[in-house]
Structure formats: C-alpha cells, structure tokens
N, C-alpha and C positions, 0 to 999 in steps of 0.2 A: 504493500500500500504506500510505505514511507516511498518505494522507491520509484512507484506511479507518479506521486506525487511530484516530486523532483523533474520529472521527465515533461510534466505540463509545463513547468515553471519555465523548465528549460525552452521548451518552446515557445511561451510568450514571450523569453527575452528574447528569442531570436528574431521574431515578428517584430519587436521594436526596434531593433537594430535595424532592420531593412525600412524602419519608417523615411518618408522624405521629410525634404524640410517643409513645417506647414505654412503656408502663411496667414492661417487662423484657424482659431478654434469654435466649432459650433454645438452646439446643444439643442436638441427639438424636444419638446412633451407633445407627443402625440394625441391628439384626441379626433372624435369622429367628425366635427364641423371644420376646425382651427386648428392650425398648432401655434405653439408660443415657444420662440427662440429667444437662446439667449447668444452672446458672440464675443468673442475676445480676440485680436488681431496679435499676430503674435508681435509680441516684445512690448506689449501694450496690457495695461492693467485696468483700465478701462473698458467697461461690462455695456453692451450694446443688445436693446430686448425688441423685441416686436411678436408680430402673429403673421399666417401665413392663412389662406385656406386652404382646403383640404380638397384641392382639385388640380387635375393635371395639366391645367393652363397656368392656374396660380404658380404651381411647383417650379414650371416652367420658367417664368418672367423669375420669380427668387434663385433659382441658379444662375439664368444668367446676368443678374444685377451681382452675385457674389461675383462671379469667371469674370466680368468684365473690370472691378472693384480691385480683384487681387491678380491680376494680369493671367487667367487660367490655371495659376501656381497650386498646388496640391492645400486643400482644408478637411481637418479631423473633424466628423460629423457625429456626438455621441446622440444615442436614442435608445428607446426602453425595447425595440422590439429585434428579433432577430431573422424573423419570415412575417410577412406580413405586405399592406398595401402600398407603406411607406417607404419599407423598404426597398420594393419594389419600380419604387419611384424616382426613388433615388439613385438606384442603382445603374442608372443609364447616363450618370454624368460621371466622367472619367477623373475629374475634378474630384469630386468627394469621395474621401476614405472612411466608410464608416465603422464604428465600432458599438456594438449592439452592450447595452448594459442590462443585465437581468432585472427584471423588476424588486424581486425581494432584494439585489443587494442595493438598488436604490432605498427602498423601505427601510433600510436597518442604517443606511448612511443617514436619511432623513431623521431618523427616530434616535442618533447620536446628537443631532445638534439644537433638536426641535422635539423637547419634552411632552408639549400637548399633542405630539402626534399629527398637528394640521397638516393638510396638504392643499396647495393651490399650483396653477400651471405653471404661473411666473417661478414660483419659488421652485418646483421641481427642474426646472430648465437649468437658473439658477447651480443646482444640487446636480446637475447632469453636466455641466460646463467643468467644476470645479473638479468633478471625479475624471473628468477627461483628461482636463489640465495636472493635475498634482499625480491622477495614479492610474496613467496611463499604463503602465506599466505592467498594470495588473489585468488589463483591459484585452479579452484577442481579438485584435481588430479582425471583419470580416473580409476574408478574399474568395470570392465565390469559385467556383468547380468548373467544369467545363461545361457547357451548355446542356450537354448527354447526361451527365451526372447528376444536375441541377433540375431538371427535368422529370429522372429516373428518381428523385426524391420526391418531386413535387407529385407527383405521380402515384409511388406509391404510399404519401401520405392522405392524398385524396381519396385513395382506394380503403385507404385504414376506415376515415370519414363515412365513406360510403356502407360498409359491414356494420359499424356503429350502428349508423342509424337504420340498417335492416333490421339489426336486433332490437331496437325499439321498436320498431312499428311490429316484427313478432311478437314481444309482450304484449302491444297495445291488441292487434288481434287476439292473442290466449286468452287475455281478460276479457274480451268480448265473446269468444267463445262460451267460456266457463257461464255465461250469463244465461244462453237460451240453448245451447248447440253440446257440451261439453262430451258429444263421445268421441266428436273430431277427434282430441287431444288425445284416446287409447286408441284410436284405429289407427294415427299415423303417429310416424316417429320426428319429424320434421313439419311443425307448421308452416312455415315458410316455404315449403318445396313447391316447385310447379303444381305437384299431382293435388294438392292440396287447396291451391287456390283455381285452377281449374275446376274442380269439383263442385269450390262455394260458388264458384261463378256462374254453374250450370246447375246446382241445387243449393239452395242459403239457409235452405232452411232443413228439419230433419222430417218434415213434413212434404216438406218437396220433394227430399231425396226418399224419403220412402214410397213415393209415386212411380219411380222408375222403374221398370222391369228388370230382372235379374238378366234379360240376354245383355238389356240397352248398359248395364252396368258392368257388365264382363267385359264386354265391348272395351268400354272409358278406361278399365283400368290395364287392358292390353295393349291402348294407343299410348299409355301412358309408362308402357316397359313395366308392368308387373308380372314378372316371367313365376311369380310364385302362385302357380294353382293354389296351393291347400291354402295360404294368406289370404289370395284374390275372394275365394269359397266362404274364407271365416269372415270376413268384411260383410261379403254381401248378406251373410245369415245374421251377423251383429244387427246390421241396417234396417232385416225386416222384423228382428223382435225386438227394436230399440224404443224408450218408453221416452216423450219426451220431458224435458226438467223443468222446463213452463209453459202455462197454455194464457198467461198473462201476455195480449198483442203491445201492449206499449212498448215490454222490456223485449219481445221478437220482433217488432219492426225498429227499432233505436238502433238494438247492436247487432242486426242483422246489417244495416246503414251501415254503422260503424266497419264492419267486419268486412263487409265488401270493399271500404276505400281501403283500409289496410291491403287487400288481397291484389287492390290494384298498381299503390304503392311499392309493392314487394313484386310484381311485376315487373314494373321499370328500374328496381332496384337490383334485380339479377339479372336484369339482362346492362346494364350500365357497370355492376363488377366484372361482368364477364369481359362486354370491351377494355378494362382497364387490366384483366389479366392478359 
C-alpha cells in the first residue's frame, strides 16, 4: 500500500514537472445556469472574479477574450469536475490545462478555513484558485487519452448507465407485478427478458392470458426459443389452474398501465445495450 502510495506521488510530480509556464491561473465553480470564476495572472496577486454562462457561445467568447489577453500562452484551469459538460467544453481549447479537483477534497479545504461550513460560488472559486495556486502539486492535472480510448470509456460508462436503469425499471415492473399478476414472477426467471415482456404485451392480464388456447400458447413460447417441453407443459398447466390475486379493476387497470410502460421501457432498453455491446 505504503508503496502504491509513493508511486502516485511519484507520478504527480512528474506531471508537474512537465507543467509549462502559465500565464494565469483560473478557477470555475460550476453550476447549471452560470459559472463564477475567479483569476490570478501569474506573478500577480491580485484576484480577478466574474460569471460566465453556461453555454457554448458564452464559453466561446470567454476563451477567446482569455487566448487573446495572455497572447494564447498556456493557463491552469482548476474545476470541481472530472467528466462532465464542462469539461467537455473546455477541452477543445488547446490553451487551457485543466486540473479537475474532487469535490470532497474541496469540502474539507472549505471546512478548514470556514467553520460555519457556508458555501457560496464566489467563495468556492475563491477556494479553487488558491488550491490551484499553492498545491498544485498535489493536483493530476488532466491529459486526456487518445480519442479511441476516451470514447471506449465514455462508452462503456454509458453502457454501465444504461443496465442501471434497466434494473430499475425491472423493480418498478416486479412491484407492479406483485400487485395484480404475481405468478409472472415463478413462471419466469428473468422479468426483464424479451419472452417476458412479449407475453405482457400480448396478455397483461392473467385473465387475458388464461383466454388463450394451449396450441396458441405452445406456439409463443416456441417462437420464443423454449426448447424445454416439460417447462413449456408446466407453464401452460400453471396458467390454466392459476387463481387470480385480485378481482379489484382499479388496482388491475393502474398496474397493468404501469407494467406495460415498464415492459416497453425495457424494450428499448435491451435492445440500446445491445448496440452498445
């Protein structure tokens, strides 16, 4: 661990070492309308604030009123984020190096010198400039990957994104299940699986599905690759002695509602993982 340790250090000093000379130091606090900067020119102790918004014409005219300012010369750009829109935004002026500050170790800088804990933009910029300037050091500035590699992150972080919120919208169908449907849940092992929501799709109800004929059901589940006879058998027998859990229409048309958008959500949600596999 001791010797991990050592071996990061060693590489942020290296990354400072290879810093150019800056000819200013900047600090943004990001927020979702506005951001509020704060600016130190180097060799200069005199603190320089403003706000910017949060568009990509604004961003525009504020880099190049800096580029034009400090003759295009290289400026340290600290910020709270490390992927994100800003980042993003910034990253296409060859001009700014930026160096992403974690939020908690902003929070614990703040919470060093500002006992009530307040926080406001100006002062976090402020608090972002200073940790730039003094402990840079400690800072790994960001030098992005190769286009393939940057990509192949973004990629498969979006893909992460995408599972997540499968598995929510699975819960949110189970619990709608459980409400008027619940044998769904022991006849299959996967609520989310195609065969699954194809089935709500063509019967939602357990009154529906027990209307269909056992050929019209052998069928569905054949189209559907269930190569297991004795399974396929014990399904459709389950189906036709299945009692149902309410004959209350408000709580069977609600989460029958419910349980169909799920079914359709999770449609577009497998097949949008799929393109990203």
């Amino acid at each position: 661990m001791e010797q991990s340790r050592l071996f990061k250090e060693e590489d942020v000093m290296a990354t400072q070492k290879a810093e150019p000379d800056f000819a200013a130091f900047v600090a943004i606090d990001w927020a979702d309308q506005k951001h509020y900067w704060s600016l130190r020119a180097a060799g200069s102790k005199q603190i320089e604030r403003g706000e910017v918004k949060n568009t990509p014409e604004a961003m525009e005219v504020w880099a190049a009123e800096w580029s034009a300012r400090f003759e295009s010369r290289p400026i340290a750009v600290a910020l709270e984020q490390r992927r994100g829109p800003l980042v993003a935004m910034l990253s296409k002026y060859e001009q700014l190096r930026l160096y992403p500050v974690h939020p908690l170790t902003l929070a614990k800088y703040r919470e060093a010198f500002f006992s009530s804990r307040s926080k406001s933009d100006v002062q976090d910029a402020d608090l972002l400039l200073e940790l730039l300037c003094q402990h840079r050091d400690r800072i790994r500035r960001l030098d992005p990957d190769t286009v393939e590699m940057r990509t192949l992150q973004f990629q498969v972080e979006n893909r992460r994104k995408l599972v997540d919120e499968r598995t929510a919208v699975s819960n949110r169908l189970t619990s709608s299940l459980k409400m008027y449907f619940p044998q769904i849940l022991n006849w299959f092992k996967e609520v989310s699986s195609a065969l699954v929501g194809d089935l709500l799709l063509a019967w939602p109800t357990l009154a529906d599905l027990q209307k269909a004929k056992p050929r019209t059901l052998l069928t569905f589940f054949q189209q559907h690759n269930c190569r297991d006879g004795e399974k396929t058998a014990w399904r459709i027998e389950q189906i036709r002695t299945a009692i149902p859990a309410t004959h209350d229409k408000a709580v069977i048309v609600s989460f029958r509602g419910l349980a169909l958008v799920s079914v359709r959500q999770l449609e577009i949600l497998r097949q949008a993982i799929a393109d990203y596999d």
